[in-house]
C-alpha positions, -999 to +999 in steps of 0.1 A: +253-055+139+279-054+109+296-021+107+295+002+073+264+023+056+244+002+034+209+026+026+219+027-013+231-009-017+189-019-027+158-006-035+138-014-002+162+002+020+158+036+015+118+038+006+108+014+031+128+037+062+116+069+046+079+055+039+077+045+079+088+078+089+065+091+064+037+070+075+043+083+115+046+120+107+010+123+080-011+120+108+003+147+127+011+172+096-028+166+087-040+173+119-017+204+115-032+214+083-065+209+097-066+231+128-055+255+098-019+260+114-002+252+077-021+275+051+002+279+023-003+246+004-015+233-027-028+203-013-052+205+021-069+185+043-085+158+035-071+159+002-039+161+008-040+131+034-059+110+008-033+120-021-004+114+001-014+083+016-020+062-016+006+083-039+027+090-015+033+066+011+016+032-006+037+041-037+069+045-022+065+010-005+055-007-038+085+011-058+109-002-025+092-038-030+096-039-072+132-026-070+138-056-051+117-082-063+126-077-102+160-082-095+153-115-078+129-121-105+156-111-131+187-117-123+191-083-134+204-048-113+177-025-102+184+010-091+208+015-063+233+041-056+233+076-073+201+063-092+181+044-060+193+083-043+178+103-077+142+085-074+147+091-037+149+124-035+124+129-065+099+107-041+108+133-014+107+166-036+069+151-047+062+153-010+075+188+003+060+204-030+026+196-024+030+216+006+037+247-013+016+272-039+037+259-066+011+235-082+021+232-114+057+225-104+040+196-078+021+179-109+052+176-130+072+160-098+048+138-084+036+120-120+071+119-126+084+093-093+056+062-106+071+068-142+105+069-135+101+033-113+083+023-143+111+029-166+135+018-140+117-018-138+106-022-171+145-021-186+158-052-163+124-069-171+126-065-209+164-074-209+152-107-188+126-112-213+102-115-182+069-110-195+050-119-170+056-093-146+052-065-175+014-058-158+035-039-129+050-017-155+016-015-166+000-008-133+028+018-124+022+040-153-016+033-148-011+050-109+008+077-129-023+082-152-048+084-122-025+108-097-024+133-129-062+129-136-065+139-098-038+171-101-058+180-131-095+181-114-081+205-091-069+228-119-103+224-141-130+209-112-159+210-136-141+179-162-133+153-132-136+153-096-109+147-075-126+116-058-124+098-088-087+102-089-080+094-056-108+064-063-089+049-094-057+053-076-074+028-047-088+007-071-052+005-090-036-006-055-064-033-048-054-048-079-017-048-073-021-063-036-047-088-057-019-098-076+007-101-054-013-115-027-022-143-049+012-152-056+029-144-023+005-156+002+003-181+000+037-198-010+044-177+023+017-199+045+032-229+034+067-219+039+062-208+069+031-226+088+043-266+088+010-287+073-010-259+065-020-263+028-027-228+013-038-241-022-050-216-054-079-228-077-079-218-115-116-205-114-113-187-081-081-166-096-101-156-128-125-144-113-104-126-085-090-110-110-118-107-133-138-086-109-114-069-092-104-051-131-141-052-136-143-026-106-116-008-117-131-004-151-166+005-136-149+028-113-133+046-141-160+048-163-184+060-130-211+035-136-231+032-103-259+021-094-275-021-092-252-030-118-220-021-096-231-032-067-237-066-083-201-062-094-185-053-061-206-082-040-190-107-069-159-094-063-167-092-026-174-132-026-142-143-053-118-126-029-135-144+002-135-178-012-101-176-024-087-162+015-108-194+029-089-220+006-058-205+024-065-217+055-058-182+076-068-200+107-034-221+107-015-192+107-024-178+142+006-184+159+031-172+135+028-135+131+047-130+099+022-146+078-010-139+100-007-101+091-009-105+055-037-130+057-053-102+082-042-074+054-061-097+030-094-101+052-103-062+046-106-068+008-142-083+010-150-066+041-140-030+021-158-045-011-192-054+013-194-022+033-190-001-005-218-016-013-238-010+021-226+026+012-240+026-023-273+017-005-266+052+018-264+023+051-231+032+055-209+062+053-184+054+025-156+068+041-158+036+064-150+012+032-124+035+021-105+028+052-112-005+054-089-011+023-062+020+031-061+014+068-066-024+066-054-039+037-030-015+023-018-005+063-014-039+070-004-059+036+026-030+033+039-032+074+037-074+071+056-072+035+079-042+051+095-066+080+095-101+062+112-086+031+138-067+054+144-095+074+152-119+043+169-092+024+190-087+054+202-121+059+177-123+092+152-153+102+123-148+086+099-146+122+087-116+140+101-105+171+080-089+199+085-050+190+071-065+151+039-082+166+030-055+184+032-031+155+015-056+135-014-056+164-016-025+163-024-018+126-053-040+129-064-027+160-057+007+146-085-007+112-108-022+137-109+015+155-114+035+123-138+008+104-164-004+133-160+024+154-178+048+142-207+023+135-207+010+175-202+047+187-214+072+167-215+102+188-175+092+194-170+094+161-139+121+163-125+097+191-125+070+171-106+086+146-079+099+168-074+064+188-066+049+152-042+078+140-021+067+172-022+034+167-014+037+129+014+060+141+024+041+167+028+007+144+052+024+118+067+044+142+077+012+163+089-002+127+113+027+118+132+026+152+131-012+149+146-010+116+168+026+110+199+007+121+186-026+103+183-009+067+210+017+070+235-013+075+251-042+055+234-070+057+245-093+089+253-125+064+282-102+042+263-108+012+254-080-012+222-059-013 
């Protein structure tokens, strides 16, 4: 392990240690809140685990991803030092307000972190003349949009409710792991699984990407009814088809690519089971976490180690201490998806057995990795 402190040399460093640690300690401060043991908060319960889980800790791995991969992209410098600290401790001022009474002073925070990674991706991109990744500039200030459209319904909760905040903002992050997972997958299978052919079709991306904004846009305009549900299962079968062209079942044996194809597998299962809901089969909190627990919990863990690894001059393959935390998050999914629908009368169980194991799997990352991230990289080349 090379010797020095290297937390501020690159965007992924500090939000991707700080987002694990985050990602272990929510489940235990929302049990906290609760029991009713924290009182004096803005955000509670339910709301605030929601809130902080998408705005929060999804965010801060995306910013941590996009600081990195626009300067790869660009050839340009991203935030790191005194600015990669600034947004850092803005992200971690956004979370200790929303603990307090101070709401107003929460709002102005929180909106601000997604707009200030907008800004600090869009310069590099615009200087590159790299148009085509402008739509994350887009998306960020869209996530911006939908977290103040959520502060807002508390303030006034006749004009919006705060479930269509937190529903944009999980629509918003579908379509940024659509994206990305398009491109990224996989390039990634074929890299890394030797004769698998992970190929993309031209029709199946449109309409991928089609219906996936076309849920958005339905979502945002709260249209329910036949005419979403015909939406979602459309969506539901694009995003299928396009996983089976590629081929997740070559991937078994390498872990670094078989958690994002699992992280991917959620998408139609959470698209499905919001439609079983629509049709009051299913409680919808199951599809919620069948895209926050599985996808996003698993797509943001996989991502988390491979682009550590290769930003840290390390093989790109997944030791023991990785697999198991990248078991866990799908057993922890699994749990929190099926079992309330096998065991009912367990439901509470079920939901405490996949808190651990969420826990457990980013917990097991940010010991793996304090030392990892906080140090140069191991090849004595910068970032």
């Amino acid at each position: 392990m090379p010797k020095g402190f290297a937390l501020w040399q690159l965007g992924f460093r500090p939000f991707y240690l700080l987002a694990s640690i985050f990602a272990t300690a929510s489940i235990a401060i929302w049990a906290v809140q609760y029991a009713g043991w924290l009182g004096v908060t803005y955000l509670r319960g339910p709301l605030w685990h929601a809130h902080e889980m998408l705005f929060g800790f999804t965010l801060a791995v995306v910013a941590g991803f996009l600081f990195t991969a626009v300067r790869n992209w660009t050839q340009q410098p991203t935030p790191t030092g005194l600015r990669l600290a600034s947004l850092v401790a803005l992200w971690l001022a956004g979370r200790a307000l929303v603990l307090t009474p101070y709401a107003t002073v929460a709002i102005v925070v929180d909106v601000a972190f997604p707009l200030a990674v907008a800004t600090a991706i869009a310069m590099p991109l615009v200087r590159a003349g790299n148009r085509r990744n402008y739509v994350f500039v887009a998306l960020l200030v869209a996530i911006a949009i939908a977290d103040l459209a959520f502060h807002l319904s508390l303030r006034h909760p006749s004009s919006w409710a705060a479930e269509r905040g937190i529903r944009a903002g999980l629509d918003i992050f579908l379509f940024i792991v659509t994206v990305m997972g398009g491109r990224v997958i996989p390039m990634f299978t074929n890299n890394g699984v030797a004769g698998c052919n992970a190929t993309r079709h031209p029709s199946t991306e449109r309409a991928v990407l089609g219906t996936t904004l076309a849920v958005l846009a339905f979502d945002a305009l709260a249209i329910e009814g036949p005419v979403l549900e015909f939406v979602l299962l459309a969506c539901a079968f694009a995003h299928l088809a396009r996983f089976v062209l590629w081929q997740p079942w070559r991937t078994l044996r390498t872990p670094l690519v078989w958690i994002l194809h699992a992280a991917y597998a959620w998408i139609p299962v959470h698209l499905a089971l919001r439609v079983l809901a629509s049709l009051d089969v299913v409680p919808d909190v199951l599809a919620t976490h069948a895209l926050t627990v599985g996808t996003l919990g698993a797509i943001t863990l996989g991502m988390m180690v491979r682009t550590a690894r290769g930003h840290t001059g390390r093989p790109l393959r997944a030791d023991r201490v990785e697999t198991a935390s990248f078991v866990l998050i799908v057993a922890a999914a699994v749990v929190r998806v099926f079992g309330p629908l096998v065991a009912p009368s367990a439901y509470v169980e079920t939901v405490l057995v996949s808190a651990v194991a969420w826990s457990l799997a980013f917990g097991l990352y940010a010991v793996r990795y304090a030392t990892i991230l906080t140090r140069p990289r191991v090849d004595g080349k910068p970032g």
